[in-house]
ROKOL-652487 format. One line per field, with one value per residue: x, y negated, z negated of N, C-alpha, C in turn; residue number from 1. Coordinates in steps of 0.2 Angstrom, whole numbers. Each point is the difference from the previous one (the first is absolute). Example, Ala and Ser with C-alpha at 12.3 -4.5 7.8 and 13.67 -1.06 7.14 Angstrom:
# ROKOL-652487
n.east: c(66,-2) .
n.north: c(28,-5) .
n.up: c(-39,4) .
ca.east: c(-4,4) .
ca.north: c(-6,-6) .
ca.up: c(0,-1) .
c.east: c(4,-4) .
c.north: c(-6,-5) .
c.up: c(0,-3) .
seq: c(1,2) .
//
This chain:
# ROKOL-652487
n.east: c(-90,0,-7,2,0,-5,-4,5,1,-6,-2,3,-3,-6,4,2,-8,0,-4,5,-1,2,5,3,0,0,7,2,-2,5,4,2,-1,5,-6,4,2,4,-2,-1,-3,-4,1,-1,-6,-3,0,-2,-6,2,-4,-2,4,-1,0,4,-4,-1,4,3,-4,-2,8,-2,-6,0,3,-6,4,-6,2,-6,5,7,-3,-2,7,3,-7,0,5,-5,-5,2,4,-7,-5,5,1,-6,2,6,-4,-4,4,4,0,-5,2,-3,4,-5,7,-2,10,0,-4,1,4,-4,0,7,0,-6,-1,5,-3,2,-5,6,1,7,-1,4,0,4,5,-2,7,-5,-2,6,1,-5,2,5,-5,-4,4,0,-6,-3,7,-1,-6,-3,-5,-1,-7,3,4,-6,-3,5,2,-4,-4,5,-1,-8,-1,3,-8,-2,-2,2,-4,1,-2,-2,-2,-1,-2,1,0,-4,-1,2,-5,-5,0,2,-6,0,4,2,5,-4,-3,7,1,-6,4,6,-3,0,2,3,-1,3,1,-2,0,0,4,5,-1,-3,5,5,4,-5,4,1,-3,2,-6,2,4,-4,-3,4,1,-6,0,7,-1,-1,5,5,6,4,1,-5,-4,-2,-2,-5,1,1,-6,-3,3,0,-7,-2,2,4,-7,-3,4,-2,-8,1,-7,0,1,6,3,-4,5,4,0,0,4,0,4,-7,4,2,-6,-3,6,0,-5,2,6,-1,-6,6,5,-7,-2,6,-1,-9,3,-4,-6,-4,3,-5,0) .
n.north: c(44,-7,0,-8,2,1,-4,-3,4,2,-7,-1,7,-5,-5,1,2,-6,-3,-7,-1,5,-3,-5,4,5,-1,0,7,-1,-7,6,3,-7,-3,-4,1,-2,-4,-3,5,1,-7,2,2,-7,-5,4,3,5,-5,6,5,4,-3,2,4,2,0,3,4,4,-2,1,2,9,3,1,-3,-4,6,-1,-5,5,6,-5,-3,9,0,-4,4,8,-6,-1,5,4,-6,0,8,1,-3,5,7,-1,-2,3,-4,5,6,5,-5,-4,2,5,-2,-1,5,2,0,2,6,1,-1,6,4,2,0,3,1,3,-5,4,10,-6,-4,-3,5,1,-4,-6,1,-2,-4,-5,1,-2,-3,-1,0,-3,-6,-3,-1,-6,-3,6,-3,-1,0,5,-1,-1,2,5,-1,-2,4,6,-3,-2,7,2,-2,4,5,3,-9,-1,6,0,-4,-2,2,-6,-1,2,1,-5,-3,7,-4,-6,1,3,-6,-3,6,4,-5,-2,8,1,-2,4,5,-7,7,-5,-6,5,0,8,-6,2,1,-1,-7,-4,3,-1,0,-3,6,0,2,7,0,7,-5,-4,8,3,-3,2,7,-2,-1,5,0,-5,1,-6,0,6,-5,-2,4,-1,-7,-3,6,-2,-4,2,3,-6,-2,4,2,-3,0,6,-3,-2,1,-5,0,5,-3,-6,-2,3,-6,0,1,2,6,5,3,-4,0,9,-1,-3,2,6,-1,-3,3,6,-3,1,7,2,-4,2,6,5,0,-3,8,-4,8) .
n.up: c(-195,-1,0,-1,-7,2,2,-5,-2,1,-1,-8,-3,3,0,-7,2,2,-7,-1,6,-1,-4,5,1,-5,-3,7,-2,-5,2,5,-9,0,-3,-6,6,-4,0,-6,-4,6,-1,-7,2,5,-6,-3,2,4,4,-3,6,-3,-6,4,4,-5,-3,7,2,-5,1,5,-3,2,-4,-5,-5,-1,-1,-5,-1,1,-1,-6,-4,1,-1,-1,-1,0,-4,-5,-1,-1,-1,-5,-1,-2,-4,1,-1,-3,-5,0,-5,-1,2,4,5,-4,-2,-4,-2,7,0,-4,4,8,-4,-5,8,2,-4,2,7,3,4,6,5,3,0,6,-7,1,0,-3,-2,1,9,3,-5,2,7,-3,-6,5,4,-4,-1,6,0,-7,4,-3,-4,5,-2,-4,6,4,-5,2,5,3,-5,7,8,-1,-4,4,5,-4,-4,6,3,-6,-1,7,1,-6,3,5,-4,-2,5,1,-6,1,7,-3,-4,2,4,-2,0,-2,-1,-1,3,-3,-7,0,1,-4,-3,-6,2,4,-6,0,-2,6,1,-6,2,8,2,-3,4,4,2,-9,-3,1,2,2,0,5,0,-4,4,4,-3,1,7,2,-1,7,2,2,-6,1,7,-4,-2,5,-2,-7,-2,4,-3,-8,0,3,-5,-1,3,-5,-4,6,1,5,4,1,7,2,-4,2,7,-5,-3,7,0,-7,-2,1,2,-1,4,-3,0,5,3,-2,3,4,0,3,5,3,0,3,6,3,-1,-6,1,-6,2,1,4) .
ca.east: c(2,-5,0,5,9,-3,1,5,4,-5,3,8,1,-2,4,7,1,-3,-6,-4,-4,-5,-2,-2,-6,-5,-3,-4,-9,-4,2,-5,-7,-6,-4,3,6,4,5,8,4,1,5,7,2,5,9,5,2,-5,-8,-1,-4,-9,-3,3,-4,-6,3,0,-3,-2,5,1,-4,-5,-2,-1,0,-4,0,-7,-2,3,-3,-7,3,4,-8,-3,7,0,-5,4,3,-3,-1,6,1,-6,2,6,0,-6,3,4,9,3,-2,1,8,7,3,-5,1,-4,-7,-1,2,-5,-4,2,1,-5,1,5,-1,8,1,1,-7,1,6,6,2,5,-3,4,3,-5,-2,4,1,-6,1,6,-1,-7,5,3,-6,-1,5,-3,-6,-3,-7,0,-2,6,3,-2,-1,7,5,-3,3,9,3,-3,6,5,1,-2,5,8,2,4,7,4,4,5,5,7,4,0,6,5,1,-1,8,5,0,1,5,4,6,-4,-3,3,2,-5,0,5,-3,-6,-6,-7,-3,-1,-4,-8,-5,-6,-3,0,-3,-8,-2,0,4,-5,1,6,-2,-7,-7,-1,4,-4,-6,3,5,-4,-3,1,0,-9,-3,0,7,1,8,5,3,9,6,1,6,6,1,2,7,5,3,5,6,7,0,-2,8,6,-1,2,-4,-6,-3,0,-6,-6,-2,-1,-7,-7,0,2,-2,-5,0,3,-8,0,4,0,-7,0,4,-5,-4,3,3,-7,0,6,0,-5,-3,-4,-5,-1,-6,-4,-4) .
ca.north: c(-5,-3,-1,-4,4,7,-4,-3,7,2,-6,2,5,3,-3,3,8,-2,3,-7,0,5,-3,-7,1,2,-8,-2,2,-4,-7,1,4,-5,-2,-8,1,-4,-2,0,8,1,-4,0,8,1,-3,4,4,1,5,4,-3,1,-8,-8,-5,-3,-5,-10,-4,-2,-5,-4,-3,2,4,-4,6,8,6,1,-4,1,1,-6,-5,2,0,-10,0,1,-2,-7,5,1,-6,-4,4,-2,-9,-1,2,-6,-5,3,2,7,4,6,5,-4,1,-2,-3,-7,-1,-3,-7,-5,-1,-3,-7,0,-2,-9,-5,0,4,-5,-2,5,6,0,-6,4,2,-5,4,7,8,6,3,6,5,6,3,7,5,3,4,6,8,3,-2,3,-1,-6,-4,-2,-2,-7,-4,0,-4,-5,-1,0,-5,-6,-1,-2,-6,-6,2,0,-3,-5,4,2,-5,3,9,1,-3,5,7,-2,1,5,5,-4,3,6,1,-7,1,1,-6,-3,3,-5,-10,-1,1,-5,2,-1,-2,4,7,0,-3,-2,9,2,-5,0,7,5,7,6,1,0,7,5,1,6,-1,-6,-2,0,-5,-1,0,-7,-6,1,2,-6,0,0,-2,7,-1,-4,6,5,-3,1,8,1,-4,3,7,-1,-5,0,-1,-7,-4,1,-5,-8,-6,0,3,6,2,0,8,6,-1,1,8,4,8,3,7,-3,-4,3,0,-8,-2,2,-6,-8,0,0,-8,-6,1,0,-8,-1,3,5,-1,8,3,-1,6) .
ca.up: c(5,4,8,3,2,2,6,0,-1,7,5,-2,4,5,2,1,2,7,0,-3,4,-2,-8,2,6,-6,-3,5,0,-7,2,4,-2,-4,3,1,4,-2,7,-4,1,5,4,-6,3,6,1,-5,3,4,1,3,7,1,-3,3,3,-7,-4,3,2,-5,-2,4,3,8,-6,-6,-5,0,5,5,7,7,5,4,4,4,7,-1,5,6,6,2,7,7,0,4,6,5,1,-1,6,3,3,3,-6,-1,3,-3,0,-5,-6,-8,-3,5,-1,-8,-1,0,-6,-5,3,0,-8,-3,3,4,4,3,5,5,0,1,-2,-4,-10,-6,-5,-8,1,-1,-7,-1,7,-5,-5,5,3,-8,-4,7,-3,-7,1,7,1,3,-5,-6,1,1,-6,-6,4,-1,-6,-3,3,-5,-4,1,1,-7,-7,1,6,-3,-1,5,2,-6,0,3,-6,-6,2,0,-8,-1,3,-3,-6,3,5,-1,6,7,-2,4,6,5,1,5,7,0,2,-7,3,7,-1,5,-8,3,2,-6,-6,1,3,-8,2,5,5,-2,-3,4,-3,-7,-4,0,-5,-5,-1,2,-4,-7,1,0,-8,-5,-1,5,-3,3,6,1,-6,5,6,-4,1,8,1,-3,4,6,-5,6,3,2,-3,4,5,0,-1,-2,4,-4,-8,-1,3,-4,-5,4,5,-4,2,-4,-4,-6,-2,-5,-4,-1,-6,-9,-4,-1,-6,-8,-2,-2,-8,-5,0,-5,-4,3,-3,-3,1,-3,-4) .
c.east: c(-7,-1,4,8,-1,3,5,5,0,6,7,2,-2,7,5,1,-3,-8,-5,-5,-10,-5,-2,-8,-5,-2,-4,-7,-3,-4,-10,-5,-4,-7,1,8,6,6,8,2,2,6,6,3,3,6,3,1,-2,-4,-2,-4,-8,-2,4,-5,-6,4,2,-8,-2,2,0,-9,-3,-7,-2,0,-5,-3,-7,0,3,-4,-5,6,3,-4,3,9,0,-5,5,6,-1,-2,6,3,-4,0,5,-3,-4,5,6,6,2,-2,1,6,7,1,-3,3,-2,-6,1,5,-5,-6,0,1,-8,-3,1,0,6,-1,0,-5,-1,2,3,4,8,0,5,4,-4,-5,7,0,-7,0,4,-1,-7,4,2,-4,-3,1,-3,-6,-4,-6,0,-1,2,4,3,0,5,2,-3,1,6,1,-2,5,7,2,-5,3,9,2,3,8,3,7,8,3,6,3,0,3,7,4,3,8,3,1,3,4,4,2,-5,-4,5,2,-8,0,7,-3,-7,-8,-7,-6,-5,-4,-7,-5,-9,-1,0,-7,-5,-4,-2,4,-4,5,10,2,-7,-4,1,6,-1,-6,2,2,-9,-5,1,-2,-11,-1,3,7,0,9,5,3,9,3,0,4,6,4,2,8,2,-1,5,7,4,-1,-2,8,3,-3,4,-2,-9,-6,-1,-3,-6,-4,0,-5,-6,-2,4,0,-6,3,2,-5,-1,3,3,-7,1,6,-4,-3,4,1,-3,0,4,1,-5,-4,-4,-7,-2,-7,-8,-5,5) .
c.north: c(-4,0,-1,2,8,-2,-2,7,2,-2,3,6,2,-5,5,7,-3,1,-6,-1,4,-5,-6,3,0,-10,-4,1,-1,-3,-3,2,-5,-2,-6,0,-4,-4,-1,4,3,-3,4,7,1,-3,5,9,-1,4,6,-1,1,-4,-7,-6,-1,-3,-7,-2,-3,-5,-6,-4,0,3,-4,7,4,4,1,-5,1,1,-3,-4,0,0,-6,-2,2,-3,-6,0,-2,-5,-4,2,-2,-7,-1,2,-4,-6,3,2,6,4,8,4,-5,2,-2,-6,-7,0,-3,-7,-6,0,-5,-9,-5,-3,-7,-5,-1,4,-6,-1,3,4,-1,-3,4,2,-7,6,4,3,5,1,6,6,5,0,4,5,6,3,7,8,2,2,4,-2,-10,-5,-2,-2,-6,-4,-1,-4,-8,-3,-2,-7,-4,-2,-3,-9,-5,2,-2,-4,-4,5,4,-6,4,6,1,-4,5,6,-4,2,5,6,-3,6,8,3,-7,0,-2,-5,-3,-2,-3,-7,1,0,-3,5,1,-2,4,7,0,-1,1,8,3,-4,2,7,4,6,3,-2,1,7,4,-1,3,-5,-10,-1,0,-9,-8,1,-7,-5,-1,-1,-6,-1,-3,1,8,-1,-3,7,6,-4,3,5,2,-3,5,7,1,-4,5,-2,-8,-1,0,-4,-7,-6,0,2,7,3,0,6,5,1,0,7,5,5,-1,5,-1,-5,-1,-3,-8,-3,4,-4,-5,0,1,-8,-4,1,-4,-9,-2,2,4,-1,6,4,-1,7,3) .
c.up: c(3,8,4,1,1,9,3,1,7,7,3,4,8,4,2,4,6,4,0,3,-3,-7,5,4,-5,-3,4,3,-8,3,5,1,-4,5,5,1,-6,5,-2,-1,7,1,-3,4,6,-1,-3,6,8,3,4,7,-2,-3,3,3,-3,-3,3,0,-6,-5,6,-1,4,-6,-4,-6,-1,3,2,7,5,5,5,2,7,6,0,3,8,5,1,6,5,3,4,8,4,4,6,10,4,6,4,-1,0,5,-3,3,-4,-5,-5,-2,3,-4,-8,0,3,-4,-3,2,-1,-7,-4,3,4,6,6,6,3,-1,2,-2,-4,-8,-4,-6,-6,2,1,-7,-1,2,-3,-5,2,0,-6,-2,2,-3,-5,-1,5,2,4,-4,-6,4,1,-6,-4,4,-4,-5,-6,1,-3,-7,1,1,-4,-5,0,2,-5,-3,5,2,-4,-1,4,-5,-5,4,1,-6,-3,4,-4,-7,3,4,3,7,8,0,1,6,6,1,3,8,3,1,-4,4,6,-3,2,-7,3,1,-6,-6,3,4,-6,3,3,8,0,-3,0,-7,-8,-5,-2,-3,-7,-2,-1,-6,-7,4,-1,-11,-5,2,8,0,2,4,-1,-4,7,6,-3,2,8,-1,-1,4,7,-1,7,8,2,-1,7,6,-3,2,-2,4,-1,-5,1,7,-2,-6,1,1,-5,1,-5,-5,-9,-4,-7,-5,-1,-5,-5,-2,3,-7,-9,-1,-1,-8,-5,-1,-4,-4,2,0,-5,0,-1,-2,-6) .
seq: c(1,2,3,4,5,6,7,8,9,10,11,12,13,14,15,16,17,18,19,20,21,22,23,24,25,26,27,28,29,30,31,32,33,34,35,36,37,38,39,40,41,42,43,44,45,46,47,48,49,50,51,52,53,54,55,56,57,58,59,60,61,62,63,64,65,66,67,68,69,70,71,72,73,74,75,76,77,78,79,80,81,82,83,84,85,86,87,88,89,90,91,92,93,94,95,96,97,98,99,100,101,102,103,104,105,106,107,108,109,110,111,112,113,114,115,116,117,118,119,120,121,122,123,124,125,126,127,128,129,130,131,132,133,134,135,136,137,138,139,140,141,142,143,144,145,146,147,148,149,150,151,152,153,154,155,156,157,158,159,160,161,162,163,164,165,166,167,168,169,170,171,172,173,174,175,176,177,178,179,180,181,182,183,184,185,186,187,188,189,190,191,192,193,194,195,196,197,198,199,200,201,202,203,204,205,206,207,208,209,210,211,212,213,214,215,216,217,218,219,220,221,222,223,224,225,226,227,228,229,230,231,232,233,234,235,236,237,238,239,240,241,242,243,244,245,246,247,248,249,250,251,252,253,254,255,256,257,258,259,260,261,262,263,264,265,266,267,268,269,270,271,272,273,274,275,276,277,278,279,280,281,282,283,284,285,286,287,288,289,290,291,292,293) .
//
């Protein structure tokens, strides 16, 4: 038996006896034992499985551009992240933006304001809709991200993603989830355009939040892990998926106000299980990516 279907077998049986994870973790320290990080394999690795919690926050960063693949430079990059940090914070208190009884997630968004050239004239100036977007995807990160400073920098970095890579295919996903219920559930996709409520769904907590404040943590980094590795396109099979898991109870509201207050406000406990079908249907619509170890 060669290697590969040595592996391939492996794969097969740790599956069935509920053991995948063990074979996906292994292929994952290969991956991370090169000198020269591969970022397409990494990426192939996060669309296809996901990441275990203890390599999670190297591998964003690493896919994201906090991290440069080669491994001898983390640790001189990750110095030359935290003086940068500190500098900003240092900036931020100087002038008065921040203080030390404000919520971490205030402080990195005046960070993040500071940065980009967006911080406003005054600390009292009102937020604008893309610090609350930012404010609930902190809020998220927060939970997955223990060390401040990764945190700081995932955030930043998700959101910059978000708003250069995705800022031409955001728009288009309350279409393509339109598409995608249509392929999947007709019935119930009609029953929203009967109750004008296509239009009213929460596209903004589901599209630009990415589900930060819609589903807990332990079950959004999953969903997170595709979007940091290239996929912005899960997010619509995790709307999908929310319909269909909720299909009798959305069938029994009758308007469009209704629904989308319940869209908003989902039971958690059913999390789990909405993203592993999410991700099946992504698959199953486009396919899989192939293992690249």
């Amino acid at each position: 038996m060669t290697e590969d279907s040595q592996r391939n077998f492996r794969s097969v049986y740790y599956e069935k006896v509920g053991f995948r994870g063990v074979e996906e973790k292994k292929s994952l320290e290969i991956l991370l034992k090169d000198d020269r990080l591969d970022i397409e394999k990494l990426c192939t690795f996060s669309q296809r499985f996901p990441l275990p919690s203890m390599y999670r926050a190297l591998v964003w960063k690493v896919l994201l551009g906090i991290l440069p693949p080669h491994h001898e430079s983390h640790g001189q990059v990750m110095m030359y992240r935290k003086d940068q940090y500190s500098d900003i914070l240092h900036a931020l208190k100087v002038t008065r933006f921040v203080s030390d009884t404000m919520p971490q997630v205030e402080v990195y968004l005046r960070m993040y304001q500071l940065e980009s050239g967006k911080l406003p004239r005054s600390p009292s100036f009102p937020r604008q809709p893309e610090d609350e977007v930012f404010l609930a995807i902190a809020k998220a990160m927060e939970e997955m991200v223990e060390d401040n400073v990764d945190c700081y920098w995932i955030i930043r970095c998700f959101v910059n993603q978000l708003n250069n890579k995705y800022r031409d295919s955001l728009p288009h996903l309350p279409k393509a989830f339109e598409q995608y219920l249509s392929l999947e559930d007709g019935r119930l996709l009609s029953h929203l355009k009967t109750c004008s409520a296509v239009s009213r769904l929460p596209y903004d907590l589901w599209f630009h939040r990415c589900f930060a404040g819609c589903l807990p943590e332990s079950s959004l980094q999953r969903v997170w892990d595709k979007v940091v590795s290239g996929s912005c396109k899960i997010l619509v099979f995790v709307a999908v998926e929310i319909l269909l898991t909720f299909k009798i109870k959305v069938m029994a509201l009758n308007s469009a106000e209704k629904i989308t207050k319940f869209l908003e406000n989902i039971p958690q406990d059913s999390s789990d299980a909405i993203v592993s079908k999410a991700i099946d249907l992504w698959h199953k619509h486009c396919g899989t990516p192939v293992h690249s170890v």
